[in-house]
N, C-alpha and C positions, 0 to 999 in steps of 0.2 A: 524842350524844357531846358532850361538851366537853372544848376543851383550856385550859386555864390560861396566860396568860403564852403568844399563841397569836400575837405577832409580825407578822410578814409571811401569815400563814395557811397554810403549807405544807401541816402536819400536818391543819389542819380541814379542805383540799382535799382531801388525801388519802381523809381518812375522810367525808366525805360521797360519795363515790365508792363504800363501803368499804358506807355504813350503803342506798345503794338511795335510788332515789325518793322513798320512803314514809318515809326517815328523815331527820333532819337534824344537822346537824355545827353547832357554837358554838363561836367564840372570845373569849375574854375577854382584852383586856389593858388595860396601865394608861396605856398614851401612844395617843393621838388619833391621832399620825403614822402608829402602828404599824396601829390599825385601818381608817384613810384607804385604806393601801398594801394590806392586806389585802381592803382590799373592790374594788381595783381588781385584785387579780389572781383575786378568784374571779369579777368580770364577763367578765374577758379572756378566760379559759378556759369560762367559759357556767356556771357550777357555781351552781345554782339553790337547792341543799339547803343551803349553806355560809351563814352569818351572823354577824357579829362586833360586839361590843360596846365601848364602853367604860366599864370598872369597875375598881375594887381588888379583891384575889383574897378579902380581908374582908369584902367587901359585895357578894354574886353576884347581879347583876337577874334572878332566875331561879327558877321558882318549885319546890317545894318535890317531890323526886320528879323532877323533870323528864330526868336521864338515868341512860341503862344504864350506861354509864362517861365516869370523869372520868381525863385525860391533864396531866400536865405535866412538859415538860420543861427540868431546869435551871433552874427558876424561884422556885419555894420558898424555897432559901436565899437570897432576893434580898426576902420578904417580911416586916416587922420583928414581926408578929403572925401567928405559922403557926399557935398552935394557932387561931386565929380564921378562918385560912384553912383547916386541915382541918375544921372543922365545918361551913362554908358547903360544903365539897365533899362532905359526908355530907348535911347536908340536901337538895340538889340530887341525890342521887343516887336513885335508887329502891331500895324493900329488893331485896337480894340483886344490887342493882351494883357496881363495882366502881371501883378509882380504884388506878392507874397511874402511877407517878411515876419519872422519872429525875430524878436530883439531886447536890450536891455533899456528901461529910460528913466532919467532923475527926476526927483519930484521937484527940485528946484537946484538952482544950479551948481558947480562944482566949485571947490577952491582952484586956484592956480597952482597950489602945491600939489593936492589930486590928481589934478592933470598931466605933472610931472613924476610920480609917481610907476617907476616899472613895476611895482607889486599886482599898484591896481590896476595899470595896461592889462598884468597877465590873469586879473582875476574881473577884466569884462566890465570894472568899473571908471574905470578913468576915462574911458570914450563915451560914455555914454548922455547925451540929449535930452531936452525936455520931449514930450508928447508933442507940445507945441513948437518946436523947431523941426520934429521929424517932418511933423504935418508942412510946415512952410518949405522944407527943402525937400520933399516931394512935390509940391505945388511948382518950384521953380524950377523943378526936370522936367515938367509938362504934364505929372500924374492928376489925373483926375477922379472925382469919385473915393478919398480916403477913407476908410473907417479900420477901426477897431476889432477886430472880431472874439480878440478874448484878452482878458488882464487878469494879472495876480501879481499880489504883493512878492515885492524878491528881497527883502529887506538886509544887506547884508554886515549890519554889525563891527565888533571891532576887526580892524583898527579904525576903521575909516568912519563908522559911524553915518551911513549916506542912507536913504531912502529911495529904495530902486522898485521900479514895476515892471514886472514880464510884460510885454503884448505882442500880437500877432496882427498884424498891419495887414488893407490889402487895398491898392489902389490900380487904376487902367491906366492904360495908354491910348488915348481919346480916338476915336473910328478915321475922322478925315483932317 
């Protein structure tokens, strides 16, 4: 397993618990701090399978096949090249894995001034994509199979005034 943008390592602790002995759990993120604190809470707890990196979700030190599922949460829209990020998470995946994503996404699309916006970089809105672009640039990594598994409104207000929905995406990586 690997989670994306894997933080503090909560989720990779979880799932190396999850994947057994014989399995192992990765995290990838993109600050140093974050996988500093992460490797100190998978010794504190004794979690031997757990392992964390540091990368961009664009460039995965991870070779090719290497998991049965790829996780991330609320990270994506924080990435400035996702379809480059969903492709490193199809290569990394083995056929017929899968890849798991909760995320933020617009109901229609952003200003350019939005997008240039540091506030809303750090508050998860200014990267964020239609339903229908996630869908097309998981289509163009090779994922197949997309659906939806949960939405809810995320609506976030001033200053920006955007209409945002939570969802939890999950699509494969096709068998042959």
């Amino acid at each position: 397993m690997v989670d994306l943008g894997s933080g503090a390592g909560l989720e990779v602790l979880r799932a190396a618990q999850a994947v057994g002995p014989y399995g192992q759990a990765v995290g990838v993120d993109m600050t140093a701090e974050m996988v500093v604190l992460a490797r100190r809470n998978a010794a504190a707890l004794g979690v031997a399978n757990a392992r964390f990196v540091v990368a961009e979700l664009e460039s995965l030190p991870l070779p090719e096949g290497f998991a049965d599922v790829v996780l991330s949460n609320c990270v994506v829209n924080l990435v400035p090249d996702k379809a480059q990020a969903f492709r490193e998470a199809h290569r990394v995946l083995r056929p017929g894995g899968r890849l798991v994503v909760s995320d933020v996404v617009a109901d229609r699309p952003l200003s350019p001034e939005l997008r240039e916006d540091p506030r809303a970089w750090s508050a998860c809105v200014a990267g964020a994509v239609s339903l229908r672009e996630y869908f097309r640039l998981l289509a163009e990594a090779g994922f197949q199979a997309a659906e939806v598994l949960e939405e809810s409104r995320a609506d976030c207000g001033d200053p920006w005034r955007v209409s945002l929905r939570s969802v939890t995406l999950r699509a494969r990586k096709p068998l042959g």
